[in-house]
VEXVO-749315 format. One record per residue (C-alpha): residue number from 0; z, y, x. Coordinates in pm, 1 decimal. Example, Ala and Ser with C-alpha at 12.3 -4.5 7.8 and 13.67 -1.06 7.14 Angstrom:
% residues 2
(0,(780.0,-450.0,1230.0)) (1,(714.0,-106.0,1367.0)) 
This chain:
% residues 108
(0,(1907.2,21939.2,13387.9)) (1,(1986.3,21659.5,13620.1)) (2,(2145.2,21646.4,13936.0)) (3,(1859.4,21624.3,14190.2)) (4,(1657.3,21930.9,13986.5)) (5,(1991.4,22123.9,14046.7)) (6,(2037.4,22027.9,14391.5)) (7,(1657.3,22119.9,14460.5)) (8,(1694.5,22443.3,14255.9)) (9,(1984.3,22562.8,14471.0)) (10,(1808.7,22521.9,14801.7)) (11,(1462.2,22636.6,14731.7)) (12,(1702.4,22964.6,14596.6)) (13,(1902.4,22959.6,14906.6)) (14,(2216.4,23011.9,14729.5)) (15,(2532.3,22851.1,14881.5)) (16,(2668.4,22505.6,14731.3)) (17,(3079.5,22564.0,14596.5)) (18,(3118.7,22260.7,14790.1)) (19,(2987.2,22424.0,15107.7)) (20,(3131.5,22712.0,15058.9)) (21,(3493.2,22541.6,15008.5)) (22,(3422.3,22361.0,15333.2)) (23,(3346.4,22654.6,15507.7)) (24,(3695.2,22796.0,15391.7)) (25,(3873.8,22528.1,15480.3)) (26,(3718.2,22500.2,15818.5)) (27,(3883.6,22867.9,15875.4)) (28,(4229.7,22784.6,15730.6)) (29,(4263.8,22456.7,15924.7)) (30,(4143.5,22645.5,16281.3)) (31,(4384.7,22951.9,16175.2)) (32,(4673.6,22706.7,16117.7)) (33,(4638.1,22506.2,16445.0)) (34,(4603.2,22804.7,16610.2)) (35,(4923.3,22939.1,16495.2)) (36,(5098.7,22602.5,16580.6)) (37,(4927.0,22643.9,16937.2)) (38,(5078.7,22993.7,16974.3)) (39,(5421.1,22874.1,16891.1)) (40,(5409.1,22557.0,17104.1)) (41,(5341.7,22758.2,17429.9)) (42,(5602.0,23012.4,17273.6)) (43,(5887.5,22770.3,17275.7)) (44,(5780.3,22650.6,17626.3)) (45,(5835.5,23005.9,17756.2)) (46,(6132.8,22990.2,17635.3)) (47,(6227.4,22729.9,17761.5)) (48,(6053.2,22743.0,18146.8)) (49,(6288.7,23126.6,18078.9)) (50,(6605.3,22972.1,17999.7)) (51,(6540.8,22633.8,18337.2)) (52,(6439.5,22911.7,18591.1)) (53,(6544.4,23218.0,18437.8)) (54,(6252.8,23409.5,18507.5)) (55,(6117.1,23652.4,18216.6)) (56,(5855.2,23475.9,18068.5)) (57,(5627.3,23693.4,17807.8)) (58,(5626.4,23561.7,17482.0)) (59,(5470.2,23941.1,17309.3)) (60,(5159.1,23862.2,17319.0)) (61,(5173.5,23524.5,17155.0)) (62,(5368.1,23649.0,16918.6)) (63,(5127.0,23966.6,16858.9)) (64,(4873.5,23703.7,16794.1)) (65,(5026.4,23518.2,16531.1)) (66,(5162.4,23823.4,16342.5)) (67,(4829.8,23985.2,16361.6)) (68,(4660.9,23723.0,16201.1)) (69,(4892.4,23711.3,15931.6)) (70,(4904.5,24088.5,15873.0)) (71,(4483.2,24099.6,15833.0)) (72,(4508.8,23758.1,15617.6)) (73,(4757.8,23986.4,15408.5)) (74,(4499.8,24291.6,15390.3)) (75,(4244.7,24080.7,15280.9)) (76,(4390.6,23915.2,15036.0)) (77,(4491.0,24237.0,14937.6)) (78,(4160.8,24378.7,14860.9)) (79,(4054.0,24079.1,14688.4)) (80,(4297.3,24020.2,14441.7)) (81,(4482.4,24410.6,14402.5)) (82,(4790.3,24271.2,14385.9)) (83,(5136.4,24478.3,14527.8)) (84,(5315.6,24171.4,14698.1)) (85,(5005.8,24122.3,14946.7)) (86,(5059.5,24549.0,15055.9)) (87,(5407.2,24476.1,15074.1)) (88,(5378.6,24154.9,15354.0)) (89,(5101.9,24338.8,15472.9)) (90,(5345.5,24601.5,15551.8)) (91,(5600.0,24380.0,15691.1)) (92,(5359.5,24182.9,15865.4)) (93,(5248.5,24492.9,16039.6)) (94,(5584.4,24604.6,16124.5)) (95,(5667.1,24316.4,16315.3)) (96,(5321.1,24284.8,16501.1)) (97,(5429.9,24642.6,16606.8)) (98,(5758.9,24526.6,16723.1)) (99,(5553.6,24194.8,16914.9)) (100,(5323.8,24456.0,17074.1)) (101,(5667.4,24647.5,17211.5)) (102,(5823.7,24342.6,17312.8)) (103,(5500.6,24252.8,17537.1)) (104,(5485.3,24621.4,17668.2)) (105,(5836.6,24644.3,17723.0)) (106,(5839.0,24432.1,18051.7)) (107,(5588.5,24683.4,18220.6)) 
């Protein structure tokens, strides 16, 4: 079969190209990663506007966020592939979300 009867068999069948489906992936990794990098950007600049005026800046949440995201990224990967070292992060991911969630409610 040649390429053009493939390419027309996979969209009159509505099935997803690998090479779609790849991009699609990568589109969540790359917005995951830059939004990690975002969260620890305006983490170190409470810290630092904390430590010029010495005010008590929050940095719970942001951290909440990233370890959250981590943690669920943990579970899923998890469930796909069964293996015991993704429970085990998942755990310690989890753990110190918990902790992130205290530190943010702690100033209240």
């Amino acid at each position: 079969m040649d390429k053009d009867k493939l390419i027309s068999k996979i969209k009159e069948s509505n099935e997803v190209d690998e090479r779609e489906a790849k991009e699609y992936m990568n589109s969540f990794v790359y917005t995951t990663l830059i939004t990690q990098l975002l969260c620890i950007v305006f983490i170190i600049i409470n810290i630092i506007y904390s430590i010029k005026t010495g005010s008590n800046e929050k940095i719970g949440a942001l951290l909440t966020l990233i370890f959250l995201q981590i943690t669920l990224s943990e579970f899923y990967q998890f469930k796909m592939s069964k293996k015991k070292i993704h429970i085990l992060f998942f755990i310690i991911y989890l753990i110190c979300t918990i902790f992130a969630l205290i530190l943010y409610f702690d100033n209240y």
